[in-house]
C-alpha positions in Angstrom: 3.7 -27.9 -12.5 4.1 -24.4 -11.1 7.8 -25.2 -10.2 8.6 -26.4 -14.4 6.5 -23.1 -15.7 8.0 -20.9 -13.0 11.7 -22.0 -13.2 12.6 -24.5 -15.6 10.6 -23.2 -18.6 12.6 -20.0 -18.6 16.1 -21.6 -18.4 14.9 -24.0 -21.3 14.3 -21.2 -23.9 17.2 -19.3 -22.1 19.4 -22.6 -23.5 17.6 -23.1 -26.7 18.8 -19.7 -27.5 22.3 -21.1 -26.8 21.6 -23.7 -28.9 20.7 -21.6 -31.5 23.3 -19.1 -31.4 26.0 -22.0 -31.1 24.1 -23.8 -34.2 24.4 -20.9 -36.1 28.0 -18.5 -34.9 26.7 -15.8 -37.7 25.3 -12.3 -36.7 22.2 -13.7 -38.2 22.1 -16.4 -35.6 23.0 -14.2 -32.7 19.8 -11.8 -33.9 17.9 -15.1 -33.3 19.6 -15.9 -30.4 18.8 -12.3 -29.2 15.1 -12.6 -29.5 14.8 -16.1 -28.0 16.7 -14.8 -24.9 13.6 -12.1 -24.9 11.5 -14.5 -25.0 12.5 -16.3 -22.6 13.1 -13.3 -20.2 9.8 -12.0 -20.8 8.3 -15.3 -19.6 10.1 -15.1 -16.3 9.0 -11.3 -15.8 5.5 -12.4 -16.4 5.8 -14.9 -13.5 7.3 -12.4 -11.4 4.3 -9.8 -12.1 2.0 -12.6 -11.7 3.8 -14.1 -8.1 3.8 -10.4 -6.9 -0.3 -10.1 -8.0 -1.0 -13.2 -5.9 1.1 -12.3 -2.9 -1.3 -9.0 -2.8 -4.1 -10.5 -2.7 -3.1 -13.0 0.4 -2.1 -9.3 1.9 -5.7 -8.7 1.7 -7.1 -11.5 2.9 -4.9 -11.3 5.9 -6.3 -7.8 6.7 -9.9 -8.9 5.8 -9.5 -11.8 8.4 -8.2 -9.6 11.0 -11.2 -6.9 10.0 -13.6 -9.4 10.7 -11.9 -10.2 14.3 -11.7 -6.7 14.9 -15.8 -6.5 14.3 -16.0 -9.4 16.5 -13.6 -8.9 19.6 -13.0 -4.9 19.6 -9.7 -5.1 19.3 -6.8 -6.0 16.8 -5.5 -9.5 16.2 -2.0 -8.5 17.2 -3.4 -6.4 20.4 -4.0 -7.5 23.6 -7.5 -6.3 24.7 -8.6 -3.3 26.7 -8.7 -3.9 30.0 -12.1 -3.4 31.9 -12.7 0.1 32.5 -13.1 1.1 36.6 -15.8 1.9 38.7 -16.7 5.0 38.1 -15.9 7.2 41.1 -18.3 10.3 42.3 -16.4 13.3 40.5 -16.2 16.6 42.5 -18.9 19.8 41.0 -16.9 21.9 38.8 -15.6 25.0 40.5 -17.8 27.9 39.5 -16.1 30.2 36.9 -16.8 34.1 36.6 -17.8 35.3 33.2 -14.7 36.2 30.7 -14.6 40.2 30.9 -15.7 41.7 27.7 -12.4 42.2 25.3 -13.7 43.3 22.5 -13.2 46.9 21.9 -15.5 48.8 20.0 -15.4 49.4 16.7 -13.9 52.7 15.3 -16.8 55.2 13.2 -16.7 54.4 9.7 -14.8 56.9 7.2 -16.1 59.1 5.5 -15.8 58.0 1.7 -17.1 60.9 -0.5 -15.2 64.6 -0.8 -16.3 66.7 1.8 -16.8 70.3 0.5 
């Protein structure tokens, strides 16, 4: 059914509009002709918008699917999982630092802003 409203009802208006246009040779009849052939174009682009709406949705249930496995496992569908982290080994004591010298140079006496007499 999808197949016949997807493909085959678009090429019969498409050829009734032939029909019509070779029934009738007049400009009247190509006028017709001309609005069938929208008609039936505007039923295939309506399929299109409605094949690209569905194909988004099976995009997100793809990544819904693969959220779930992520909450799961840990890890990505398409990733191999983390390997088991090491033994932790004794660290050395952090070298003891002196104290940053002071840099910070005082600050200049303010201006005086009124007129001095």
């Amino acid at each position: 059914m999808t197949r016949f409203v997807r493909i085959w009802l678009p090429v019969g208006v498409l050829l009734a509009a032939a029909i019509a246009f070779a029934l009738n040779p007049t400009m009247d009849g190509l006028e017709g002709a001309a609005h069938i052939v929208g008609a039936g174009l505007a039923i295939w682009l309506l399929n299109l918008l409605i094949r690209i709406g569905i194909s988004g949705e099976r995009d997100r249930d793809a990544e819904d699917e693969a959220r779930a496995f992520f909450d799961e496992h840990g890890y990505w569908p398409d990733e191999a999982p983390d390997e088991p982290p090491a033994p932790a080994t004794p660290a050395a004591p952090p070298a003891h630092r002196a104290p940053a010298p002071h840099t910070r140079r005082a600050r200049p006496a303010p201006r005086h802003r009124g007129r001095e007499y």
